[in-house]
VEXNU-271903 format. One record per residue (C-alpha): residue number from 1; residue in one letter; chain; x, y, z. Coordinates in Angstrom, 3 decimals, decimal comma. Layout:
REM residues N
SITE     n   res   chain       east      north         up
SITE   NUM     a       A          X          Y          Z
...
//
This chain:
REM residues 405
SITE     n   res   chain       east      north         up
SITE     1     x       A      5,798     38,015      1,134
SITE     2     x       A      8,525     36,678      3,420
SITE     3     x       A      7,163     33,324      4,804
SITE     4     x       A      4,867     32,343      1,944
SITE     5     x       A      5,426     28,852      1,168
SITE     6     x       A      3,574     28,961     -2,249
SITE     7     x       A      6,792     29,867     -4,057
SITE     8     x       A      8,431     26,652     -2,698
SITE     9     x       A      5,583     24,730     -3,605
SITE    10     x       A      5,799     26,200     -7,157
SITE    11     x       A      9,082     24,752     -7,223
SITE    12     x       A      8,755     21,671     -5,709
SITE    13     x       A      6,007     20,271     -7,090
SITE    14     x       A      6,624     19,845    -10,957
SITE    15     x       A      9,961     19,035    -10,098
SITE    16     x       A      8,868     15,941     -8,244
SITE    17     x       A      6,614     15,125    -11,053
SITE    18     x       A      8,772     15,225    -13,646
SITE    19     x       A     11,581     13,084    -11,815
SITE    20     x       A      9,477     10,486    -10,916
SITE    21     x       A      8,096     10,450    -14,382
SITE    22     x       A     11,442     10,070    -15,499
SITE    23     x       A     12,002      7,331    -13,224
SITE    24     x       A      8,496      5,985    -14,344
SITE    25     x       A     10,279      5,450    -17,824
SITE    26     x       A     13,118      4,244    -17,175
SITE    27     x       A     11,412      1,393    -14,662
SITE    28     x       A      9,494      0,798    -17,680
SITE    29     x       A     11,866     -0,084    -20,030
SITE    30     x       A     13,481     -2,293    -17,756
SITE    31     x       A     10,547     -4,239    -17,466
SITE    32     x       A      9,382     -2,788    -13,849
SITE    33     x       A      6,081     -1,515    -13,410
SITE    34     x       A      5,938      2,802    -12,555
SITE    35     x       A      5,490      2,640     -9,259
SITE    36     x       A      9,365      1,464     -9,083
SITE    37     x       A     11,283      4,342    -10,606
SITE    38     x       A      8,818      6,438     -7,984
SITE    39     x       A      9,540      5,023     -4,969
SITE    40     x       A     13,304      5,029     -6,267
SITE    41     x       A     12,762      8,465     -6,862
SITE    42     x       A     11,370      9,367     -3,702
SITE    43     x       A     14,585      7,546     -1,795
SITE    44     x       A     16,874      9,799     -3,938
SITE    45     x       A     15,585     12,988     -3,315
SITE    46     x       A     15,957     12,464      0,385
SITE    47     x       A     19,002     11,550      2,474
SITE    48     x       A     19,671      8,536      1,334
SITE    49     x       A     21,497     10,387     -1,610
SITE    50     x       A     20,356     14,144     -2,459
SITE    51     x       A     20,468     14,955      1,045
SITE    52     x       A     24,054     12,872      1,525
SITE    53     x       A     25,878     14,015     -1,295
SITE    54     x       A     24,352     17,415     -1,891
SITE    55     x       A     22,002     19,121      1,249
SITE    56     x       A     22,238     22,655     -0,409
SITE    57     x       A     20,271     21,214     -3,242
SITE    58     x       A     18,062     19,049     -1,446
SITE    59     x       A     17,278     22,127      0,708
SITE    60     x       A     16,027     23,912     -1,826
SITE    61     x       A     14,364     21,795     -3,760
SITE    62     x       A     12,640     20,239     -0,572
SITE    63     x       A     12,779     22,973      1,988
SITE    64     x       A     11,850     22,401      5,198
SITE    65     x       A      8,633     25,482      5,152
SITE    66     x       A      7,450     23,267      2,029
SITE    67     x       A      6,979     19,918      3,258
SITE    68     x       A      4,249     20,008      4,913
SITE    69     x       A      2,312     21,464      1,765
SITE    70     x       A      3,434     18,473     -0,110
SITE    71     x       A      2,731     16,150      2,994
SITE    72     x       A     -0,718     17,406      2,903
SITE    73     x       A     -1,159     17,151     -0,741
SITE    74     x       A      0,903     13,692     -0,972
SITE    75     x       A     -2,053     12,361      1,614
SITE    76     x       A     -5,177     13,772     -0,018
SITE    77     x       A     -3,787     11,609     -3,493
SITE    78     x       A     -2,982      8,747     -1,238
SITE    79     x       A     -6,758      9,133      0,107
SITE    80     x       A     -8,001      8,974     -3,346
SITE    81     x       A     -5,807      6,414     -4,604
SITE    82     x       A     -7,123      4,239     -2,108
SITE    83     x       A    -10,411      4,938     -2,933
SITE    84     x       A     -9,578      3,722     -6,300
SITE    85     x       A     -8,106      0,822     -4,767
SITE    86     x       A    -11,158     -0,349     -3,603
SITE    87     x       A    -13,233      0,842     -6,725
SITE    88     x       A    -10,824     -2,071     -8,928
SITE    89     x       A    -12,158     -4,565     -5,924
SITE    90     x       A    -13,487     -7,074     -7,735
SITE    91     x       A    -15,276     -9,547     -5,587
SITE    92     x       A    -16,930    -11,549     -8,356
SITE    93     x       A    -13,809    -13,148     -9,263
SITE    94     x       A    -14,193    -15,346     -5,819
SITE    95     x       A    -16,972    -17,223     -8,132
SITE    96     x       A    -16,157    -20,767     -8,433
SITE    97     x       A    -12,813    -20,461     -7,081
SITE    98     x       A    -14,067    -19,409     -3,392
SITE    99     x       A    -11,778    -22,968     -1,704
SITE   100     x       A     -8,262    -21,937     -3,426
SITE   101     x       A     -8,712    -18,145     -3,282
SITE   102     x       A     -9,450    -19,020      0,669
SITE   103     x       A     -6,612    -21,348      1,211
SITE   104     x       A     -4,149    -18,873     -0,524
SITE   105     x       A     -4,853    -15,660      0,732
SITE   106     x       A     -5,428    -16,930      4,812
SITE   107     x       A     -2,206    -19,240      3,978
SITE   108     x       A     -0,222    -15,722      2,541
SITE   109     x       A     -1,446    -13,820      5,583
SITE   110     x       A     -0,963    -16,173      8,305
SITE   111     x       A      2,574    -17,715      7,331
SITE   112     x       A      3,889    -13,857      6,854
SITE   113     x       A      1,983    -13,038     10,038
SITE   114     x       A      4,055    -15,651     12,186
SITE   115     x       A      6,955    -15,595     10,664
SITE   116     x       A      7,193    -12,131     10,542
SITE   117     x       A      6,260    -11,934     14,663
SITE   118     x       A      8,630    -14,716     15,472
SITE   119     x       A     11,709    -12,047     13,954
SITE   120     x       A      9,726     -8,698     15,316
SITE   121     x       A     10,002    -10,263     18,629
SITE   122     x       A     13,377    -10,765     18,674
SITE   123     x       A     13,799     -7,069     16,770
SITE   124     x       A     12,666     -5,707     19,449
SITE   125     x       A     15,027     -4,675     21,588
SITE   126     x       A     16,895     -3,097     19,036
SITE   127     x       A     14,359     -1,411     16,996
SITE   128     x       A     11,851     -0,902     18,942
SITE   129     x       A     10,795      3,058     20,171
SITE   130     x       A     11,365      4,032     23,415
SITE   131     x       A      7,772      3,080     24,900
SITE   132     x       A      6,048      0,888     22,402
SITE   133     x       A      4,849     -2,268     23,986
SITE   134     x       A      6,124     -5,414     22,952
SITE   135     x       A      2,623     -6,362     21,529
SITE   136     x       A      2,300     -3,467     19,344
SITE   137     x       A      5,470     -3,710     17,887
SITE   138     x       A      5,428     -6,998     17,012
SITE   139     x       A      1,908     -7,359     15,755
SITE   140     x       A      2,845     -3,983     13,299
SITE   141     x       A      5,808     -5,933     12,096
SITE   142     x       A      3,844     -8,863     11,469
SITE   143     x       A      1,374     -6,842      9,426
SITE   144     x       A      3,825     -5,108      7,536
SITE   145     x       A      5,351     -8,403      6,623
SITE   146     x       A      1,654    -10,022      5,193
SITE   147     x       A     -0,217     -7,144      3,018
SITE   148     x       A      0,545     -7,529     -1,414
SITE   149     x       A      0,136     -4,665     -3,448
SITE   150     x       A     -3,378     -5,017     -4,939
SITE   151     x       A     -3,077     -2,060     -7,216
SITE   152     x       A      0,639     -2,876     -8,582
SITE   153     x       A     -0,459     -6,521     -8,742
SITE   154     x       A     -3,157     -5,316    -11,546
SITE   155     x       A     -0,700     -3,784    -13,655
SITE   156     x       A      1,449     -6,573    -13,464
SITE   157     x       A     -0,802     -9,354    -14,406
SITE   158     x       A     -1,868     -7,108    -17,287
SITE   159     x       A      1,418     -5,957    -18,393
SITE   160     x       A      2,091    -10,222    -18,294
SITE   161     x       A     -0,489    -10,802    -20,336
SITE   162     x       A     -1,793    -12,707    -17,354
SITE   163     x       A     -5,208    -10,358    -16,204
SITE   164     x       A     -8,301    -12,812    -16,857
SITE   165     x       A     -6,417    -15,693    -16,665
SITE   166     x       A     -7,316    -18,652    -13,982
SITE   167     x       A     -3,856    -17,983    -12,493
SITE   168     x       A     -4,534    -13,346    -12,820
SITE   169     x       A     -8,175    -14,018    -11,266
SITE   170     x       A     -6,540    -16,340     -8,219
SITE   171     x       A     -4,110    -13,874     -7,675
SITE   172     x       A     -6,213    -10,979     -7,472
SITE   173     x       A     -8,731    -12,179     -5,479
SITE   174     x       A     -5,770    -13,810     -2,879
SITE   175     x       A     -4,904    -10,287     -2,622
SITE   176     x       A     -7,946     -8,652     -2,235
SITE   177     x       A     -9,128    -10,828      0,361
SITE   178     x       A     -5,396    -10,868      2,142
SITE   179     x       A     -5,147     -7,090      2,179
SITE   180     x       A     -8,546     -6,826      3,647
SITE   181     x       A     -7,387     -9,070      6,458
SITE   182     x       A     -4,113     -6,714      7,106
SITE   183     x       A     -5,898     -3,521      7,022
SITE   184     x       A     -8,778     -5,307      9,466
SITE   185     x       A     -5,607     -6,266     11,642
SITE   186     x       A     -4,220     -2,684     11,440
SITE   187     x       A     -7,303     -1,050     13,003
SITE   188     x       A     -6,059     -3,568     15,609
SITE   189     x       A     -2,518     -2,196     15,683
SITE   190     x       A     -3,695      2,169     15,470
SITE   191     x       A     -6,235      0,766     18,362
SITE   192     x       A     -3,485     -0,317     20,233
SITE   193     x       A     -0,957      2,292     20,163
SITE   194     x       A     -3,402      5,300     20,447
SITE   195     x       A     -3,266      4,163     24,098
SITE   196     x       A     -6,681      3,022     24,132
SITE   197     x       A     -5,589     -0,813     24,923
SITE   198     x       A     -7,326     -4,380     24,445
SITE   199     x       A    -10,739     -2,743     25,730
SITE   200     x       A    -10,102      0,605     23,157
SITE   201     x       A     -9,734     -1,704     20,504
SITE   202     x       A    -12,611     -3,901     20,863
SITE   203     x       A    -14,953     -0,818     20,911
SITE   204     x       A    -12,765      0,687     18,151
SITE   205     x       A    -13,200     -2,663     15,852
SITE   206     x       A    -16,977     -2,878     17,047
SITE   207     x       A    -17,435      0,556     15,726
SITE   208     x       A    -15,596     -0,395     12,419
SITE   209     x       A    -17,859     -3,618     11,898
SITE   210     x       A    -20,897     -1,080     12,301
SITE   211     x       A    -19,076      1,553     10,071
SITE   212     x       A    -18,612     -1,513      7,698
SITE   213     x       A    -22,357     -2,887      8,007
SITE   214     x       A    -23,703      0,913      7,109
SITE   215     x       A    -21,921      1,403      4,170
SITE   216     x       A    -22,413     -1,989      2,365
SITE   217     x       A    -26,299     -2,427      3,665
SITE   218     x       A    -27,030      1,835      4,226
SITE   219     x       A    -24,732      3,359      1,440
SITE   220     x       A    -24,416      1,330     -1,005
SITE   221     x       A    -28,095      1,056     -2,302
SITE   222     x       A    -28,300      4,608     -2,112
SITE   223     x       A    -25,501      4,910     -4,638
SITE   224     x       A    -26,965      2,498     -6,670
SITE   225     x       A    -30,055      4,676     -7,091
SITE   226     x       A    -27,552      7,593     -7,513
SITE   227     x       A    -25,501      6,429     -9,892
SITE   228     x       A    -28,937      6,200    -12,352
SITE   229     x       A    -29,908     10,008    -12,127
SITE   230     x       A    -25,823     11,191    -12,495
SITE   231     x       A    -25,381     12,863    -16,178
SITE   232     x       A    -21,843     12,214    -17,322
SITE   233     x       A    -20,185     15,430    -16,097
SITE   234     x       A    -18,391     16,500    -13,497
SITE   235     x       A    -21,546     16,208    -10,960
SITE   236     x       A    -19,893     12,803    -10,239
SITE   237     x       A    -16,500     13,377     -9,915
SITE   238     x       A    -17,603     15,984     -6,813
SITE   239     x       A    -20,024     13,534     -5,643
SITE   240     x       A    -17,524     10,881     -5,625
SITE   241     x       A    -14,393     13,147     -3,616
SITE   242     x       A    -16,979     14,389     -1,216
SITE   243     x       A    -18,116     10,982     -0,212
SITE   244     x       A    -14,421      9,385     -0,049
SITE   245     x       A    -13,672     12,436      2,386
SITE   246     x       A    -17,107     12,363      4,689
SITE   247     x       A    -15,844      7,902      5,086
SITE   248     x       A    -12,133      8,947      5,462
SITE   249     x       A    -13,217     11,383      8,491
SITE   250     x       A    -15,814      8,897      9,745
SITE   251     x       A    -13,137      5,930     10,194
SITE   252     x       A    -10,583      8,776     11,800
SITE   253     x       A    -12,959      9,601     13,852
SITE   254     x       A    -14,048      6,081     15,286
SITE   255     x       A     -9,809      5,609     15,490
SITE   256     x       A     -9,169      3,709     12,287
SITE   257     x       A     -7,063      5,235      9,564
SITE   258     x       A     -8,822      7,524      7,243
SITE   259     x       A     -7,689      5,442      3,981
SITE   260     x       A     -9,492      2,455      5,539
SITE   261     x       A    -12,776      4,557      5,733
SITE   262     x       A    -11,541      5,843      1,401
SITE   263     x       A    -11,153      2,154      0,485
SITE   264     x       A    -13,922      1,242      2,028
SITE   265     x       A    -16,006      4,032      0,039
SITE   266     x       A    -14,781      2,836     -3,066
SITE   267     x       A    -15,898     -1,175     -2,529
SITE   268     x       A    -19,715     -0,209     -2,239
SITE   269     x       A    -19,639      2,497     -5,359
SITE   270     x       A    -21,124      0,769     -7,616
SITE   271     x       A    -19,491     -0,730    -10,539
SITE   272     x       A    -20,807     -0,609    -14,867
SITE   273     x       A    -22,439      2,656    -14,669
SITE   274     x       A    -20,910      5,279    -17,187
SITE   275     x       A    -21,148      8,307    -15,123
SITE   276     x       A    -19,315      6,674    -12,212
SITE   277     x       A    -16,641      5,201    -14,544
SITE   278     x       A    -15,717      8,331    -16,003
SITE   279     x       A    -15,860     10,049    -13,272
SITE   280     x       A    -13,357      7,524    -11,682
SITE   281     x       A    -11,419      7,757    -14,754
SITE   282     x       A    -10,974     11,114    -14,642
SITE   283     x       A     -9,819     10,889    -10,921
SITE   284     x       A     -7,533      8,564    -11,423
SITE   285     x       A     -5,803     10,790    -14,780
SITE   286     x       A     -4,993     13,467    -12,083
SITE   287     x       A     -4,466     12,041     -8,482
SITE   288     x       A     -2,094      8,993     -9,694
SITE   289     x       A      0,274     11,206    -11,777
SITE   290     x       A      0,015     14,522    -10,064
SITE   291     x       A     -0,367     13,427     -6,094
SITE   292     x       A      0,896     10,183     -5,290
SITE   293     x       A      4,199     10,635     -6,635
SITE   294     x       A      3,795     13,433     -3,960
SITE   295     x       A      3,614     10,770     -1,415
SITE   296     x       A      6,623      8,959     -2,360
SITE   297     x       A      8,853     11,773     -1,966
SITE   298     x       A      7,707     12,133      1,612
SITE   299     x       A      7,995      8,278      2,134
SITE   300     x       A     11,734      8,859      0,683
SITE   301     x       A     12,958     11,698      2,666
SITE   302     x       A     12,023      9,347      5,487
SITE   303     x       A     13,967      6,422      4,067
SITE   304     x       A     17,794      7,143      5,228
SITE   305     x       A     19,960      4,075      3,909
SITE   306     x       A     22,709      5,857      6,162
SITE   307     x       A     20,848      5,006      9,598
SITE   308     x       A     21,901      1,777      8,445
SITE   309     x       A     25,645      3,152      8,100
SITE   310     x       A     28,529      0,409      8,805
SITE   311     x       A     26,064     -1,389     11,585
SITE   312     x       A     27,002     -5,387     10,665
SITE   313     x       A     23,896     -5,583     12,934
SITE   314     x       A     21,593     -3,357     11,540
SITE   315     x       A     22,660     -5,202      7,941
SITE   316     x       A     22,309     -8,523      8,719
SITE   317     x       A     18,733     -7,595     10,261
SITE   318     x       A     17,859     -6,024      7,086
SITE   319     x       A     18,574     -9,294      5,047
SITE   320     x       A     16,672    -11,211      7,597
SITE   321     x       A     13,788     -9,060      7,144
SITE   322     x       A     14,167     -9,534      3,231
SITE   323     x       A     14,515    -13,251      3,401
SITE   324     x       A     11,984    -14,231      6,055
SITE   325     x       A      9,673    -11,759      3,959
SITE   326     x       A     10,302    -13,465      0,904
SITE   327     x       A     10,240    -17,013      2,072
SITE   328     x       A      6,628    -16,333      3,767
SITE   329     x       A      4,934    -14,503      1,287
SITE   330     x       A      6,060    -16,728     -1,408
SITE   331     x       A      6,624    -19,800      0,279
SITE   332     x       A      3,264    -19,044      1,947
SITE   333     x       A      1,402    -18,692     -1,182
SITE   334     x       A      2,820    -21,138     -3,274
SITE   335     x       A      2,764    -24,111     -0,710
SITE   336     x       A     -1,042    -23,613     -0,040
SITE   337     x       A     -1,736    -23,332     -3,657
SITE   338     x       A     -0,150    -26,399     -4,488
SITE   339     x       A     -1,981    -28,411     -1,768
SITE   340     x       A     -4,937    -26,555     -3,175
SITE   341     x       A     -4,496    -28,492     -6,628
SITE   342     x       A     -2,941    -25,774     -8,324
SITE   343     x       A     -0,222    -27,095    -10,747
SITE   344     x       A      3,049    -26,221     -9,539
SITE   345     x       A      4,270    -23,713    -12,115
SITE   346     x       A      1,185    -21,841    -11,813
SITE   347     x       A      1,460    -22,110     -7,146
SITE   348     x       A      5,411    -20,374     -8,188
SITE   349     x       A      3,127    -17,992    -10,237
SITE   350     x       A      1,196    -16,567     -7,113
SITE   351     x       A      3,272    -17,044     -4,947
SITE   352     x       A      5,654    -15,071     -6,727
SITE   353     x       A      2,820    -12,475     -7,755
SITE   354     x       A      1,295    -12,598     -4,341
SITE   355     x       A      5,060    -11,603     -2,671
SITE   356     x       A      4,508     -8,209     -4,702
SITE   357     x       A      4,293     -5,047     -2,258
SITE   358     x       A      4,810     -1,770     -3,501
SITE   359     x       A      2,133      0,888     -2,588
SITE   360     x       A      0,299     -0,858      0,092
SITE   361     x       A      3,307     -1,348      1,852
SITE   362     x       A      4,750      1,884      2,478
SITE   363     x       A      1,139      3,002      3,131
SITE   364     x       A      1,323      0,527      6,099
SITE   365     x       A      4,597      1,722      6,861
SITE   366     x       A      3,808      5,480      6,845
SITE   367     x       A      0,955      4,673      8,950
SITE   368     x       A      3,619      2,883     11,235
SITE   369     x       A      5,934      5,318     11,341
SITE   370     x       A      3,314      8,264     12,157
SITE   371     x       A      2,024      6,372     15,260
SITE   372     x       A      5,683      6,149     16,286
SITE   373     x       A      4,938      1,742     16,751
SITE   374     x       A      8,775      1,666     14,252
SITE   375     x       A     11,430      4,059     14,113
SITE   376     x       A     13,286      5,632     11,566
SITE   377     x       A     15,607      2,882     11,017
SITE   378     x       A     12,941      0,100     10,938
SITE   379     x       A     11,226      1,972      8,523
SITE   380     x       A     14,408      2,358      6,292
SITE   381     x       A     14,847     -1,604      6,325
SITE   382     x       A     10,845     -2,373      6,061
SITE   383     x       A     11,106      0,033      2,437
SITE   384     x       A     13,998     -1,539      1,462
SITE   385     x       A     12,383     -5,020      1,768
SITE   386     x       A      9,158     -3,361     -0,062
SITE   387     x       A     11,153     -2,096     -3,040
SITE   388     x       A     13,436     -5,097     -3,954
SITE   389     x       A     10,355     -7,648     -3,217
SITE   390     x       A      8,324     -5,437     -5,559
SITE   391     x       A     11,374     -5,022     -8,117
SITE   392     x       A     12,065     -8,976     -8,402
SITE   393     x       A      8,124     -9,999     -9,182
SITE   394     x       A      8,281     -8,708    -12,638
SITE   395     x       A     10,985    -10,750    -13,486
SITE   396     x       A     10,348    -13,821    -11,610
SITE   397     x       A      6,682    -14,111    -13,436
SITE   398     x       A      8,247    -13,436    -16,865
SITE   399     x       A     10,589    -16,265    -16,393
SITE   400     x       A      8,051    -18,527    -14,999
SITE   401     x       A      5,631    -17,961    -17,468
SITE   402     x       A      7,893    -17,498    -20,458
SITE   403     x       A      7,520    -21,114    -21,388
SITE   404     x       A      3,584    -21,114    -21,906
SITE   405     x       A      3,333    -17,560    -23,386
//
């Protein structure tokens, strides 16, 4: 039937899969973690090369009748993944190390946060959308600049040989507790530039803290009783979706971003019991390899390196970005662990670990970019930052660490 997108999709979708699985590999045996090779991917397939060199292909291996199928399915993974996300929350590793796990995650927030303002401000005039307020812009920059990949960071420390360690546990927990912060300050930002102003936003973030309140003190103990009378089927893997989806809707509705409302979902599931572990497991098997990669692809045929083009201007903002990204993350980490006692191979460590952005960062960015607070071209710098920054932490922990391992 003329029209019917489903061939397209047919198409599409395992080809997707099995290029970013390739680049999966590859990132792999060059010592990156997956979620390199597909964001790399994703950038290829859209017009920062496929489109470029070759727009027949890329237009019909990506037509334009598809993408919304794949934006739709893309955004359902990222959904889930995010409930995942805040499933691997562990907030028992703030035991005994509450005072440096404080001073390093505020310090990696605020440093990134100011720094980062200080250059959105004077970004603005050049990057900024016709229409978005100064504020807006500049306190989205500024959150863009602070969050860390919690999710990527995981696979790192473990792939380091570094999970469980004194130095893995004060890096997770930095994170968890700094991304927490950004994604607080977001509801700020989506508050903001849904034209609701200072007054929408306090209501909107008063509605979040009772949002917040009801699922840790309403939902949670429910799903603690729950999780004893689930059988080890798939019972909980429906129970599980349908509850990530009803919080996802609630925080849309009360103007936050539905993966808030998902991550949020998966902090209060309760942890230990088999029936919720496998049915997490089982989640993750599908979503993460089928759907996400999904989501990259859209995030890449957004990405155009040639917005950039011969623009001295546009370049030497892009390495400013990179540099005053990389000096506050890191620099921001590393200085307050140090003055927190922390040795000063292991303060490189996280701050090196903590500069990591990968995921969460082009979440922030699609978010961003969909409220129309960046353009096009700000986006295109803001992933390039996200991919080398999340490319160079690998590396930079092995050769720290090398000596003691």
């Amino acid at each position: 039937m003329a029209g019917d997108p489903l061939p397209g999709v047919l198409i599409a979708v395992p080809a997707v899969l099995l290029l970013c699985g390739a680049g999966a590999v590859v990132m792999r045996r060059c010592g990156q973690p997956a979620v390199v090779g597909e964001i790399a991917v994703g950038i290829l397939l859209g017009p920062s090369l496929l489109g470029w060199v070759w727009p027949q292909a890329q237009g019909w291996l990506l037509p334009a009748g598809v993408l919304p199928y794949l934006g739709v399915l893309g955004n359902l993974g990222l959904v889930v993944f995010m409930f995942l996300v805040g499933l691997e929350l562990d907030l028992g590793l703030l035991r005994g190390r509450g005072r440096t796990v404080a001073v390093v995650s505020q310090a990696s927030v605020v440093v990134p946060l100011a720094l980062g303002g200080l250059l959105a401000a004077g970004m603005y005039g050049a990057f900024a959308p016709d229409g978005v307020g100064r504020a807006e812009f500049v306190l989205f920059v500024a959150v863009a600049m602070s969050v860390t990949a919690f999710p990527v960071l995981a696979r790192i420390l473990t792939e380091q040989g570094l999970y469980g360690t004194p130095v893995g546990a004060v890096a997770m927990a930095s994170a968890a507790v700094a991304d927490v912060v950004a994604w607080c300050l977001l509801t700020v930002v989506v508050a903001v530039a849904g034209g609701n102003g200072l007054a929408g936003a306090a209501l909107t973030g008063v509605l979040a803290a009772v949002f917040l309140a009801g699922m840790w003190w309403g939902v949670r103990p429910v799903l603690a009783r729950c999780a004893k009378r689930w059988a080890d089927g798939g019972g909980g893997v429906v129970g599980l979706f349908a509850g990530l989806c009803v919080a996802a809707y609630a925080t849309d509705v009360i103007g936050v971003h539905p993966l808030f409302g998902a991550f949020v979902f998966g902090a209060v599931v309760p942890r230990g019991w088999p029936p919720v572990e496998g049915a997490a497991r089982r989640m993750r098997e599908v979503v993460v390899p089928v759907l996400l990669p999904l989501f990259f692809v859209g995030s890449g045929l957004r990405t155009d390196v040639g917005l950039l083009g011969g623009d001295a201007g546009a370049w030497l903002w892009a390495g400013a970005v990179l540099v005053v990204a990389v000096a506050a993350k890191w620099g921001g980490g590393a200085g307050a662990a140090w003055a927190a006692g922390q040795p000063v191979r292991d303060a490189m460590v996280l701050g090196a670990l903590l500069n990591c952005r990968g995921v969460t960062e082009l979440v922030v960015l699609n978010v961003g970019l969909g409220l129309g607070v960046i353009g096009p071209e700000l986006f295109t710098v803001l992933v390039l930052m996200a991919v080398v920054t999340t490319a160079v932490t690998g590396p930079v922990v092995r050769r720290l660490v090398g000596g003691d391992r």
